[in-house]
Backbone as a ProteinNet text record, in pm:
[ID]
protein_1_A
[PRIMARY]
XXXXXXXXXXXXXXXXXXXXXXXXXXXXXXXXXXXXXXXXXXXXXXXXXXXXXXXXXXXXXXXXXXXXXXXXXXXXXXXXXXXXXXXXXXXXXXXXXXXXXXXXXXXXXXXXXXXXXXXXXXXXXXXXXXXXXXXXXXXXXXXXXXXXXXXXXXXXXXXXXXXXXXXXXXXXXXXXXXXXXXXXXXXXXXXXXXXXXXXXXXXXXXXXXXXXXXXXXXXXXXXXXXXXXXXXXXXXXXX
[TERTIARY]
267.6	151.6	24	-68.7	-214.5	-271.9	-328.9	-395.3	-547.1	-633.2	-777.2	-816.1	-933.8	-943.9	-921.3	-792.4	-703.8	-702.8	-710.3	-714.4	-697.9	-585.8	-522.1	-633.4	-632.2	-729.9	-832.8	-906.9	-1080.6	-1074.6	-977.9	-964.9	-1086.3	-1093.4	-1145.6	-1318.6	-1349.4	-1489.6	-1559.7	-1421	-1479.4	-1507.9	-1384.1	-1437.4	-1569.4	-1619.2	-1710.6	-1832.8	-1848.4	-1964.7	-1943	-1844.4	-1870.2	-1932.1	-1892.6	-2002.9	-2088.5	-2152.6	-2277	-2359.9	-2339.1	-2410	-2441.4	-2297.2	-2333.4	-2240.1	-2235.1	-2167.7	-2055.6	-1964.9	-1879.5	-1732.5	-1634	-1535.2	-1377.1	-1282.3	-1169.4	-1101.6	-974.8	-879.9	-821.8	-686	-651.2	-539.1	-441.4	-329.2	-389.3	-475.9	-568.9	-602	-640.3	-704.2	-587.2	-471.4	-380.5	-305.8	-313.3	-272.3	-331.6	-477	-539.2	-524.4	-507.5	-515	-386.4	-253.6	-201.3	-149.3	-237.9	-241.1	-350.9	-454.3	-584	-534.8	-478.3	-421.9	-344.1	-229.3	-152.8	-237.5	-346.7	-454.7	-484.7	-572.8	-673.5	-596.2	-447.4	-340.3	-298.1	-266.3	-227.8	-386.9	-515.1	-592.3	-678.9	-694	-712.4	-572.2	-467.4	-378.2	-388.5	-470.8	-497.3	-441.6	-342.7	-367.6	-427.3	-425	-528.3	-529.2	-659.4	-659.1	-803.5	-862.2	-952.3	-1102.9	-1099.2	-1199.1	-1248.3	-1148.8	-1166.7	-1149.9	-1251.5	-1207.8	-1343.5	-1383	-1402	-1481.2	-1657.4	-1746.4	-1820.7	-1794	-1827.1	-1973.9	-2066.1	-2202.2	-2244.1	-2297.6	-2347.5	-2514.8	-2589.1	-2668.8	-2637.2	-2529.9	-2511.6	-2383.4	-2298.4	-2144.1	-2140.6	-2216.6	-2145.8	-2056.6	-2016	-1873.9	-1872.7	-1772.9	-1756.8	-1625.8	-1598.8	-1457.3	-1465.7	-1354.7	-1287.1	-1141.3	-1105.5	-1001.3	-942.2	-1111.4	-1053.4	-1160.7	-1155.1	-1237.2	-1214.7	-1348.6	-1431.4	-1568.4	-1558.3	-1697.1	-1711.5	-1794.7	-1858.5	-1852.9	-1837.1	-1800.3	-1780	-1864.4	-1855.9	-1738	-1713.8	-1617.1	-1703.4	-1645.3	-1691.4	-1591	-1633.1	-1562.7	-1671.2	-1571.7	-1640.5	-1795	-1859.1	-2007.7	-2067.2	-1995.7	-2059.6	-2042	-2156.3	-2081.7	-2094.1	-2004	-1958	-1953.1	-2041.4	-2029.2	-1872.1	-1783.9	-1652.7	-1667.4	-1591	-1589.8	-1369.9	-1381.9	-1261.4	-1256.9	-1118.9	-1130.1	-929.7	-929.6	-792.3	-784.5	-648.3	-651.6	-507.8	-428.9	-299.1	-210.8	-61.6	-11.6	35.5	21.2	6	-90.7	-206.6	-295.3	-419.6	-319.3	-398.9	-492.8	-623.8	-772.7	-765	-682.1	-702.1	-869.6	-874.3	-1007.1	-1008.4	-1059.8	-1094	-1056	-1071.2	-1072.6	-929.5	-849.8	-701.7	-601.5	-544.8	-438.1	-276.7	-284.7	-135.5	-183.1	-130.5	-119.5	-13.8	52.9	151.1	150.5	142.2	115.7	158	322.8	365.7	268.1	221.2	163.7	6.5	-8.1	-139.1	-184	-286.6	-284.3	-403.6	-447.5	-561.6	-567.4	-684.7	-731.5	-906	-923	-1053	-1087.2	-1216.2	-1264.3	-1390.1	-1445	-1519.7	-1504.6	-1398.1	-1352.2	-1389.7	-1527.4	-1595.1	-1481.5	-1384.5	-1326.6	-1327.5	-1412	-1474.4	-1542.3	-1620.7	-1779.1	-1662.7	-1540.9	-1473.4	-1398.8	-1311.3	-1273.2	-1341.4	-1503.6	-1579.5	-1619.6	-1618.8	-1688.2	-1577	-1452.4	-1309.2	-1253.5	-1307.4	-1279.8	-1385.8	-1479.1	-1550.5	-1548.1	-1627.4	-1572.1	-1713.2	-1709.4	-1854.8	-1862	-2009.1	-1978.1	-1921.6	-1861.5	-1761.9	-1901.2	-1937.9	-2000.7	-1884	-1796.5	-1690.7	-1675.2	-1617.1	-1559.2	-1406.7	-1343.9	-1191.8	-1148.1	-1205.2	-1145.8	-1010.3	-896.5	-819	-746	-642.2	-576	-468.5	-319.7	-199	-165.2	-278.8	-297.6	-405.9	-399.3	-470.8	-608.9	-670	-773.3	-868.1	-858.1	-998.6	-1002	-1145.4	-1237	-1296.5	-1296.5	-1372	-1450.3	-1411.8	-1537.6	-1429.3	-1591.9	-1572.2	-1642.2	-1540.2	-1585.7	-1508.9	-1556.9	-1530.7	-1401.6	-1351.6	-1251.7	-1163.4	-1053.5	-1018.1	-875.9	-830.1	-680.9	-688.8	-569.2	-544.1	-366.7	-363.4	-268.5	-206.4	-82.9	-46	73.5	64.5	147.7	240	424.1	536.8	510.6	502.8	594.3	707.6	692.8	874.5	1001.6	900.7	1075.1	1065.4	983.4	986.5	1108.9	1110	1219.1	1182.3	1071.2	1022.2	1126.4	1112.5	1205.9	1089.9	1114	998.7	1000.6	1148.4	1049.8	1020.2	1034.5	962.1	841.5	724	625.5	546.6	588.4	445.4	420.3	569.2	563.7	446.8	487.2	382	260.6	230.8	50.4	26.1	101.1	103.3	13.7	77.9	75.5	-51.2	-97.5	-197.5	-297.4	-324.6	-442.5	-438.6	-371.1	-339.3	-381	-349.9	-436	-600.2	-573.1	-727.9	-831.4	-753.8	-843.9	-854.7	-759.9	-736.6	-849.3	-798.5	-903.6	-1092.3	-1116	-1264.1	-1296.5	-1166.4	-1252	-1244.8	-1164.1	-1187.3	-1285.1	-1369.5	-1486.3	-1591	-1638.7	-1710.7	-1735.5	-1621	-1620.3	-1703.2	-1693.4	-1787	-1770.5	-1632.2	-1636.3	-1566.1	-1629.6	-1576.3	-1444.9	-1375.1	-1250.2	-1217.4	-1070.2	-1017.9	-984.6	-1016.3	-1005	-866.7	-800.9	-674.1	-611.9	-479.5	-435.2	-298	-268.5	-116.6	-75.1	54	86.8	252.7	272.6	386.1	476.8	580.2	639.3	695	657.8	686	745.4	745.5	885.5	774.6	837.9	724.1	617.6	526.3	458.6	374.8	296.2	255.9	157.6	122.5	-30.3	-54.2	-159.3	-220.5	-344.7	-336.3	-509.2	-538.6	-699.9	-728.5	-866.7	-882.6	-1004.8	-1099.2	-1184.3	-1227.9	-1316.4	-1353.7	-1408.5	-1556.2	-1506.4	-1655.8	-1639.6	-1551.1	-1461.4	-1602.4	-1600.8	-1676.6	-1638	-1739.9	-1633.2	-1532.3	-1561	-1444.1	-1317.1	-1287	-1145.6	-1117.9	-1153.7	-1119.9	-1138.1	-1198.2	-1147.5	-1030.6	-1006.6	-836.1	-754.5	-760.8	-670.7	-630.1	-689.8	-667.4	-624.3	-653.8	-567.7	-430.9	-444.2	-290	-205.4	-259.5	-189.2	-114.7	-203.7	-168.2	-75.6	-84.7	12.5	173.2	182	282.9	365.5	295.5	378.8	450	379.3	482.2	436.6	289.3	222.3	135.8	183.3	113	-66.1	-58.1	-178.5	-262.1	-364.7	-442.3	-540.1	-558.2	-678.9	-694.2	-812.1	-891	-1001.9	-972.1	-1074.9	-1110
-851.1	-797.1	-864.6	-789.7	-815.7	-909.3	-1001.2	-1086	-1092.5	-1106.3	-1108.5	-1268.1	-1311.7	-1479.7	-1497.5	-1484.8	-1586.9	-1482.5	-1501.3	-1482.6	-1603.3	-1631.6	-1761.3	-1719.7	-1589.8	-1564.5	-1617	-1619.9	-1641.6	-1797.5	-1849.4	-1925.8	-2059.5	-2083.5	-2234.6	-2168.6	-2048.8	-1999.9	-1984.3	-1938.1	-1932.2	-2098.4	-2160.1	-2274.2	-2373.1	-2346.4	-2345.4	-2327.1	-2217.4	-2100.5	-2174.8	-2226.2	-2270.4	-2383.8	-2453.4	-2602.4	-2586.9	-2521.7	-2502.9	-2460.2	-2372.4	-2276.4	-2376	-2410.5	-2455.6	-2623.8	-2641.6	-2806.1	-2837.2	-2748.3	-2678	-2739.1	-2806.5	-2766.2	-2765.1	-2692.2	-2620.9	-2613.1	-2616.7	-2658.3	-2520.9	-2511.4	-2393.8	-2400.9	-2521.7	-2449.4	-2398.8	-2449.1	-2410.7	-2266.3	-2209.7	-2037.5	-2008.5	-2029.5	-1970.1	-1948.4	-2071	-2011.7	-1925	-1935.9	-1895.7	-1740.8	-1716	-1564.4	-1516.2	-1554.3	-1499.9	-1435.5	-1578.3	-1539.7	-1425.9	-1432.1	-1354.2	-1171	-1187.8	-1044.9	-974.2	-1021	-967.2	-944.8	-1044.8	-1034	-935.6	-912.9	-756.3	-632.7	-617.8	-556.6	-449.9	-600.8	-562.6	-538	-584.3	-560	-405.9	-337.2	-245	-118.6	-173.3	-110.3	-39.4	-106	-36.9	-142.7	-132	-215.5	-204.3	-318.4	-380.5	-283.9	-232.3	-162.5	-239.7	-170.2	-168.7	-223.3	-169.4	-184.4	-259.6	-283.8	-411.7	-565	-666.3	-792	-932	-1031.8	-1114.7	-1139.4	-1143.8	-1237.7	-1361.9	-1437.7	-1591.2	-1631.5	-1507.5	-1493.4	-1521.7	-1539.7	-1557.3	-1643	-1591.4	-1644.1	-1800.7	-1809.7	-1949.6	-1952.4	-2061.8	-2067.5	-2156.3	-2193.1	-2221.2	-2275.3	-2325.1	-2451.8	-2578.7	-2526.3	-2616.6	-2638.8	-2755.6	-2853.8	-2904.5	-2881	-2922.3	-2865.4	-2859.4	-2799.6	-2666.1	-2620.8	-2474.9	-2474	-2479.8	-2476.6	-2301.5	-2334.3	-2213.6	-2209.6	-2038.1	-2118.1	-1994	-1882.5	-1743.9	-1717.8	-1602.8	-1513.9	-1392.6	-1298.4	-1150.1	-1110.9	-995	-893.7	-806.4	-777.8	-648.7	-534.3	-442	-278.3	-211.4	-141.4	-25.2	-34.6	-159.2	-152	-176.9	-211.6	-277.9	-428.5	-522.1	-644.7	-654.7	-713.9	-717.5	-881.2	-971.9	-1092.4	-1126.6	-1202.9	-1221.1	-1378.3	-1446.3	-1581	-1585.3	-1647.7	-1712.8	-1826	-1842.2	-1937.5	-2013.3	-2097.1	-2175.4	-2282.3	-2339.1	-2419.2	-2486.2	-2564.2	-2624.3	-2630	-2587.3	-2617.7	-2757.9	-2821.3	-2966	-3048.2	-3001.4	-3064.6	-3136.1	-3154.2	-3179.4	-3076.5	-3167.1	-3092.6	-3065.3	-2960.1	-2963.1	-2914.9	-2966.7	-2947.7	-2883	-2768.6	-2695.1	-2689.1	-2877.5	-2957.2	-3013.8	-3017.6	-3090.9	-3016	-3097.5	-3018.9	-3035.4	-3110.7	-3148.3	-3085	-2994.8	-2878.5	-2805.4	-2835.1	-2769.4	-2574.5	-2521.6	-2377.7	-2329.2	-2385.4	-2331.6	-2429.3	-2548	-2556.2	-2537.4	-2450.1	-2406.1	-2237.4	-2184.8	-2064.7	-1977.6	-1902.4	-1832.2	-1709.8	-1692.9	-1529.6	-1522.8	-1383.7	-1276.5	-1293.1	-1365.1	-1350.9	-1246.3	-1193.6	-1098.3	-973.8	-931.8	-843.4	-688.4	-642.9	-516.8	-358.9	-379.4	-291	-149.1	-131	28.9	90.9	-24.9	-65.9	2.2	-120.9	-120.4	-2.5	89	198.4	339.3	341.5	387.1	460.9	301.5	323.1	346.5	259.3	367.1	480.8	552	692.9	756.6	747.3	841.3	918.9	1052.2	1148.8	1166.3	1185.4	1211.4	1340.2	1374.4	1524.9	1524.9	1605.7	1665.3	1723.5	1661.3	1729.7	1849.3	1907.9	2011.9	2078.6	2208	2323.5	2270.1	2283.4	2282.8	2420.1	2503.8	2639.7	2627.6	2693.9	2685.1	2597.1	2510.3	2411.9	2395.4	2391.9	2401.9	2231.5	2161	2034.8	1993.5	1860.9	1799.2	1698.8	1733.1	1639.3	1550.8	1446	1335.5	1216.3	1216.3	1198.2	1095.2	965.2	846.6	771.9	786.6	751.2	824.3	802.1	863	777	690	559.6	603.8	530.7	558.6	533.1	403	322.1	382.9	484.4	580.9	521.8	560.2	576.2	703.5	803.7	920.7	881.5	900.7	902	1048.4	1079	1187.6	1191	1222.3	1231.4	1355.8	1344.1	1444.7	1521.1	1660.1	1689.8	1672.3	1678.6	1631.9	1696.8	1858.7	1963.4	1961	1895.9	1936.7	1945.2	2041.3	2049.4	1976.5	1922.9	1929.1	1809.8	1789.2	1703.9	1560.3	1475.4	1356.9	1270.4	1232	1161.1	1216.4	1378.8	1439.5	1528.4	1447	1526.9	1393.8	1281	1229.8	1280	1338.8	1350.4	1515.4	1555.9	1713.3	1663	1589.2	1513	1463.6	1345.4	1272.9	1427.2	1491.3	1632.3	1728.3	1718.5	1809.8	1758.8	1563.1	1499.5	1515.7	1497.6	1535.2	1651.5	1724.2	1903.8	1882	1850.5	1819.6	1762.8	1658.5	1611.1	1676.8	1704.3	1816.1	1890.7	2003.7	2105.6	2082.3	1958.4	1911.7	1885	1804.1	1791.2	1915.3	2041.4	2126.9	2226.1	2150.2	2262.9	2113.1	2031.9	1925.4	1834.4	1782	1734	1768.4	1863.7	1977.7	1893.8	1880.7	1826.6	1619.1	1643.5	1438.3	1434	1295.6	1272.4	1142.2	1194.9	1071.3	923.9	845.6	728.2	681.7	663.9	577.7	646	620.5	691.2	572.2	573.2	528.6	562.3	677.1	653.2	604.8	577.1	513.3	623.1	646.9	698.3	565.9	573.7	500.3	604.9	531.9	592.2	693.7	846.6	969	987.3	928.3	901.6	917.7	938.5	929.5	805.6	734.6	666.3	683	779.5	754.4	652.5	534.2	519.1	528.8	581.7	676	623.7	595	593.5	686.7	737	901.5	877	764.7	782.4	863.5	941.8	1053.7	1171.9	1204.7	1307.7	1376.9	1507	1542.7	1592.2	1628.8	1652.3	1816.4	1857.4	1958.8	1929.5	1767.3	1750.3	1762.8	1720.1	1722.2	1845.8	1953.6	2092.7	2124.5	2166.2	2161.7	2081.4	1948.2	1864.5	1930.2	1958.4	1964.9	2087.6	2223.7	2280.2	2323.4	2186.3	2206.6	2160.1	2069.2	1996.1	2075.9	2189.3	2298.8	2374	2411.7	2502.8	2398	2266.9	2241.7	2269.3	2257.6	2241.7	2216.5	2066.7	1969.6	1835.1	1826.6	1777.3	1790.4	1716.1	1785.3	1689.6	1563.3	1538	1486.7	1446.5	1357.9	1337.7	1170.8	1098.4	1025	1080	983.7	879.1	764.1	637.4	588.4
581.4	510.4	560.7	574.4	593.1	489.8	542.7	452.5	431.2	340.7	363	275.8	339.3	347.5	469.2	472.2	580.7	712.3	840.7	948.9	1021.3	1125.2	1174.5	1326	1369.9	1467.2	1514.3	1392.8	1363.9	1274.1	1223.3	1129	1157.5	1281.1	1323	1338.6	1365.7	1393.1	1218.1	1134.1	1009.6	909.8	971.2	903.9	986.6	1114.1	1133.9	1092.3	1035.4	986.6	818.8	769.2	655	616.7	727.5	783.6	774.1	870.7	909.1	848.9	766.1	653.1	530.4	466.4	346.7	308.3	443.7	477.1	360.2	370	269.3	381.9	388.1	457	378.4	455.1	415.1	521.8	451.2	579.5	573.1	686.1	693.2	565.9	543.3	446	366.4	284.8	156	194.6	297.1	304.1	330.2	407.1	400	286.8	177.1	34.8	-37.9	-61.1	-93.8	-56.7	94	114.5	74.4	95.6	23.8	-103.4	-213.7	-348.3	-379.3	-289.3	-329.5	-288.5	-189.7	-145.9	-209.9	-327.3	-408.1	-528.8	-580.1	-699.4	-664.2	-563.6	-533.4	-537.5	-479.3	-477.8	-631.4	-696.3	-848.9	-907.8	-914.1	-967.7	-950	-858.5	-770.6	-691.9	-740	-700.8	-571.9	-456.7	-317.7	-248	-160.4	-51.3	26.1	107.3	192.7	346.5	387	493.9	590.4	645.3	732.6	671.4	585.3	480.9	390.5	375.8	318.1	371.7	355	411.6	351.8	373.1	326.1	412.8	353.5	452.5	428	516.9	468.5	461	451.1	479.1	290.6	206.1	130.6	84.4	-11.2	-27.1	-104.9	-158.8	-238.8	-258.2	-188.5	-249.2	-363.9	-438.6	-567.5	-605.8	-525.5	-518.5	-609.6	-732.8	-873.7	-873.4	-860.8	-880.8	-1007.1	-1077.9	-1175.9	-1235.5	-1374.6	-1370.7	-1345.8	-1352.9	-1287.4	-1185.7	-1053.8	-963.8	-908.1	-845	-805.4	-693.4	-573.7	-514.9	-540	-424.5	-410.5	-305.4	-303.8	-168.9	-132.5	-61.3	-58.3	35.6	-63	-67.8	29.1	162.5	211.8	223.5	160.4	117.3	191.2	284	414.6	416.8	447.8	476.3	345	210.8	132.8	69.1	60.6	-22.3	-93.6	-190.5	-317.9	-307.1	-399.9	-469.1	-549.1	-504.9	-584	-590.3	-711.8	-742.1	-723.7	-621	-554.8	-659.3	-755.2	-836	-840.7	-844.4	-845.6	-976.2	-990.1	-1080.4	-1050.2	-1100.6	-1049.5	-1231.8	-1203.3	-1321.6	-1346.3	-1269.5	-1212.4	-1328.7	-1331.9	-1382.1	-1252.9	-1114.6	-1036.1	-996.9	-964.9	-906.4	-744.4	-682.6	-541.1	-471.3	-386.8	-360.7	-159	-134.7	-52	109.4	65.8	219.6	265.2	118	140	202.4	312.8	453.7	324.7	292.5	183.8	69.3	13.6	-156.9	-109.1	-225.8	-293.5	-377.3	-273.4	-263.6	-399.8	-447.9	-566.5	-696.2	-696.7	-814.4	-794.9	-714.9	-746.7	-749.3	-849.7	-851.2	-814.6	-768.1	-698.8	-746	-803.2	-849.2	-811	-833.4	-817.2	-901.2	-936.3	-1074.4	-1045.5	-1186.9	-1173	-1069.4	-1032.7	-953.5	-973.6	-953.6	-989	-923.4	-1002.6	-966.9	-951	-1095.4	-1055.5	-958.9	-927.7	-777.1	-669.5	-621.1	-512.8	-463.5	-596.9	-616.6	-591.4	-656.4	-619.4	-470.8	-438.1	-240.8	-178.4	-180.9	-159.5	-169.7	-255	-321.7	-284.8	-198.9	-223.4	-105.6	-152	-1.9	87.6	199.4	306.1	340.9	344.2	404.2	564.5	559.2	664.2	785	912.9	990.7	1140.7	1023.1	1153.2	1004.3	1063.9	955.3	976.1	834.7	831.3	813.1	768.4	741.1	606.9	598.1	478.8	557.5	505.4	515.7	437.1	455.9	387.4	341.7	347.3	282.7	232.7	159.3	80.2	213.8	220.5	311.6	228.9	277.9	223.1	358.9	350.8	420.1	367.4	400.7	343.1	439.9	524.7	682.7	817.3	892.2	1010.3	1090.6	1169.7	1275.1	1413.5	1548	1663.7	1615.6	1546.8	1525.5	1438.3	1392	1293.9	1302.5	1097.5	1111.7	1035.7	1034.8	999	917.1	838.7	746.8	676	772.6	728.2	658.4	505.5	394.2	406.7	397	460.1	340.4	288.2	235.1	150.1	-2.8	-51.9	-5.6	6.3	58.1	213.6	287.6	413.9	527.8	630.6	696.7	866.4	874.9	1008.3	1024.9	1187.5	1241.6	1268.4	1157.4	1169.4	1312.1	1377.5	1466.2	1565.2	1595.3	1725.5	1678.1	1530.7	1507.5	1615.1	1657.9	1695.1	1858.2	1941.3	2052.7	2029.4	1931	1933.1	1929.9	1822.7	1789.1	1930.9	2031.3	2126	2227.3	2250.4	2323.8	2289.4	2199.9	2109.7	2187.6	2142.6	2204	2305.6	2406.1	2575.6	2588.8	2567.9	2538.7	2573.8	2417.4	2387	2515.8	2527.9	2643.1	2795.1	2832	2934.2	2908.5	2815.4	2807.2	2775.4	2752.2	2765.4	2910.6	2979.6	3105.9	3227.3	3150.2	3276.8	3217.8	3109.5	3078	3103.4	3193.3	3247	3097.1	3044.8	2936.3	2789.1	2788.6	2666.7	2526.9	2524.6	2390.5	2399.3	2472.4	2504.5	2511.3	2481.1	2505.7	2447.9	2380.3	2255.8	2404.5	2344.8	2477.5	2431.1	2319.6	2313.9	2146.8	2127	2009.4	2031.4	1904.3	1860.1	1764.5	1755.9	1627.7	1531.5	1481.4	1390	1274.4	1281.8	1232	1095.7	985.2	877.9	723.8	621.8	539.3	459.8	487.5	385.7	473.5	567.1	648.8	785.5	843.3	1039.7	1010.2	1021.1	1106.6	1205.6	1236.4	1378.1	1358.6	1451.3	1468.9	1594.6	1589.6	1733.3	1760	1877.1	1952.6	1977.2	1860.7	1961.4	2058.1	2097.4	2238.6	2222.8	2344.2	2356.8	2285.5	2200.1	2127.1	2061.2	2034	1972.2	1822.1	1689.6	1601.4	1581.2	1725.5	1763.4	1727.6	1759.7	1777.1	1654.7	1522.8	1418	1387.7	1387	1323.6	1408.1	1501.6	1601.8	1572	1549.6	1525.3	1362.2	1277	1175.5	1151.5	1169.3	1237.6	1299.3	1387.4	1412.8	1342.6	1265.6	1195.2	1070.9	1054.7	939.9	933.1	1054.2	1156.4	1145.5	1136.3	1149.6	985.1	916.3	755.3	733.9	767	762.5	632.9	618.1	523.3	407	277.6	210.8	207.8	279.6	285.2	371.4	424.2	544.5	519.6	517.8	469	620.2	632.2	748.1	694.6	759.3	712.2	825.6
[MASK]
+++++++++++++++++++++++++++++++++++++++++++++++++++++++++++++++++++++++++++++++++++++++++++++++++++++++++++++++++++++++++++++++++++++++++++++++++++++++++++++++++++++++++++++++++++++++++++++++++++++++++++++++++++++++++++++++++++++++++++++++

């Protein structure tokens, strides 16, 4: 599972930036606990898991960092291009005061939650739909639309009665985009071209995430489209 806080990637650039900013430091077990407890909080609190969109920026006007028995600092929540102020707060059933910077804590006696967690706010900007710049025409599924970035995943929901043959729908999708792109560059690239795609066959399920490149929003009325033509889904949310 995806974690937010914690990134082992970036881990040493972020505790950097926490220095420097607000001469604040933190070790990694501590964010690594921390992110894992904080990721199941947001989880159960929000009932969304964790995607693209969501993630944690160490940018703030004031961390607020109060040690005691229930310690606590501040820290924005970024949801698809918005921040959200959240108070990161812990406490130990211990009785012990762990503090931010300590490499030795005991993961099980200590506990991590979202305080003030504006859930309606977060749900909101998650849920909400954009206008569509392509025609879909009728559609034998459910479509939502929550952004449209070079950077895309497409989430296509099976059918309960469906008969299609699931793992040779990605070699058809695989084939569609190949199309697609073909047929842009023998019209001198008219409608651009998807640069990279992958997708995953998972349980009820497709993920594609796709590069559209120079793609124009042609591909998405065709893609969607074909996708209709297969009836094979009853839904597709692009983010």
């Amino acid at each position: 599972m995806a974690l937010f806080f914690y990134d082992p990637s970036i881990f040493e650039s972020n505790q950097k930036r926490y220095k420097e900013l607000y001469n604040f430091d933190i070790s990694e077990p501590f964010m690594k606990c921390a992110g894992s407890q904080l990721t199941q909080d947001f989880i159960r609190k929000t009932g969304r898991k964790l995607n693209k969109k969501v993630s944690f920026s160490v940018t703030i006007a004031d961390i607020e960092y109060r040690k005691g028995e229930i310690s606590s600092f501040m820290q924005n929540l970024w949801v698809d291009h918005n921040w959200i102020p959240v108070k990161i707060s812990w406490k130990s059933k211990s009785g012990r005061i762990y503090t931010p910077d300590e490499c030795e804590l005991d993961c099980n006696d200590i506990e991590f939650w979202l305080e003030n967690l504006d859930v309606p706010l977060i749900l909101g900007i998650l849920d909400k739909q954009i206008p569509l710049p392509f025609e879909t025409g009728d559609l034998d599924f459910k479509l939502k639309v929550s952004s449209l970035n070079v950077h895309c995943l497409i989430i296509l929901k099976f059918k309960d009665d469906h008969s299609c043959n699931e793992s040779g729908l990605i070699e058809e999708i695989d084939k569609f985009i190949d199309s697609f792109n073909s047929r842009s560059e023998n019209n001198n690239w008219e409608n651009g071209a998807i640069h990279n795609w992958r997708g995953v066959l998972k349980s009820k399920k497709i993920e594609y995430e796709i590069d559209l490149g120079s793609a124009t929003p042609v591909f998405f009325e065709q893609f969607l489209r074909f996708i209709s033509k297969l009836s094979c889904f009853k839904s597709v949310d692009i983010m």
